[in-house]
C-alpha positions, 0 to 999 in steps of 0.5 A: 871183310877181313882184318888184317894184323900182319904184313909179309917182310923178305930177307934179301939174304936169302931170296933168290929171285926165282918169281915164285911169291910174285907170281902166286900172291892173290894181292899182287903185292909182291914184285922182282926190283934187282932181281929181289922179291919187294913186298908192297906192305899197302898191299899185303893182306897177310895171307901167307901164301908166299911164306908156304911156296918160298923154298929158301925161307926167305919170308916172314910176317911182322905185326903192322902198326894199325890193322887193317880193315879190308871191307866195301859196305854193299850199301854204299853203291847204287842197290839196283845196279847191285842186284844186276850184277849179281843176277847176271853172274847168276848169284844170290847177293846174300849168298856167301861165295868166300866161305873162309871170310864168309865174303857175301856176293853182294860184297863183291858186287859193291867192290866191283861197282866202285872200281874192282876189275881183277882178283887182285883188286877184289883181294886188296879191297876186300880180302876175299881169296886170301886164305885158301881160295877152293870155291871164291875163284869161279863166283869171283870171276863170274862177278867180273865176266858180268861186269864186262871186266877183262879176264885175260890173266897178267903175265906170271897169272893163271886164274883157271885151275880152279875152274878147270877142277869143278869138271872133276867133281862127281855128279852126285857131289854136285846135286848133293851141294848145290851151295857151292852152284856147280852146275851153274859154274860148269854151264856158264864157263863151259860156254865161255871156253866153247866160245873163246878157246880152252884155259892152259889148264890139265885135267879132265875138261869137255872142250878138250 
């Protein structure tokens, strides 16, 4: 769950229509009209991101009038399909996979059960990703692949950065904190690749 307080605006003065905010807001709600960047404030989960990467200071953030929840009660969808999902992504329901908003994986769950197909519907539905996104992007992800969703990124998206760094973790971090399930991440996507092909991604990955 998060509330949201806030809302990302653009100075068209100073945008120069370069893409960068669209391609990197984790909610999607920001898009080119006429060559200016044109924030969807239903959209905005005020994570910032964009006002960091803008080059020209061309965005900034105004209170909304109501605040908003971002939150999907896992007890409002059916708690066997619930546990399935989770057991198929090879996750504890309980387990906090957002550690910033301390997201559970059954919240998730209940998200992608009433209709979440993409991170950007995760993130608009209940915030998780919107802060740094370090560890929620592979269980993210996970929950997906086991729900059948399609993972092949839109236009503009890379999902895989994230996932290629967990190969550069060192082993003895990975036994040490096995909260963060990297071992499990490392099988179950090092599979997916073998099977489907390699991300665009560098770094140090055993399919390449």
């Amino acid at each position: 769950m998060k509330k949201v307080y806030m809302s990302a605006v653009v100075d068209e003065s100073k945008c120069i229509g370069d893409r960068i905010c669209e391609n990197i807001c984790p909610a999607g709600a920001i898009e080119m009209v006429n060559k200016k960047a044109v924030v969807d404030a239903d959209k905005c989960v005020a994570c910032l991101t964009c006002i960091d990467a803008c080059g020209e200071g061309a965005i900034a953030t105004v209170p909304r009038k109501e605040t908003k929840v971002l939150h999907v009660d896992p007890l409002s969808v059916d708690q066997k399909a619930l546990a399935t999902l989770c057991s198929k992504a090879h996750l504890d329901p309980e387990e906090p996979i957002c550690l910033c908003t301390l997201t559970q994986a059954k919240e998730v769950a209940a998200a992608i059960l009433k209709g979440a197909g993409t991170p950007q519907e995760l993130t608009r539905m209940i915030g998780i990703r919107s802060s740094c996104s370090m560890w929620c992007m592979a269980p993210m992800l996970r929950l997906l692949q086991a729900s059948g969703a399609d993972l092949t990124p839109p236009k503009g998206f890379n999902w895989y950065p994230a996932l290629a760094g967990i190969w550069e973790i060192p082993d003895d971090a990975v036994r040490r904190y096995t909260e963060y399930s990297i071992a499990e991440d490392r099988q179950i996507w090092g599979r997916r690749f073998r099977a489907f092909g390699p991300p665009n991604s560098p770094g140090s990955c055993p399919w390449r």
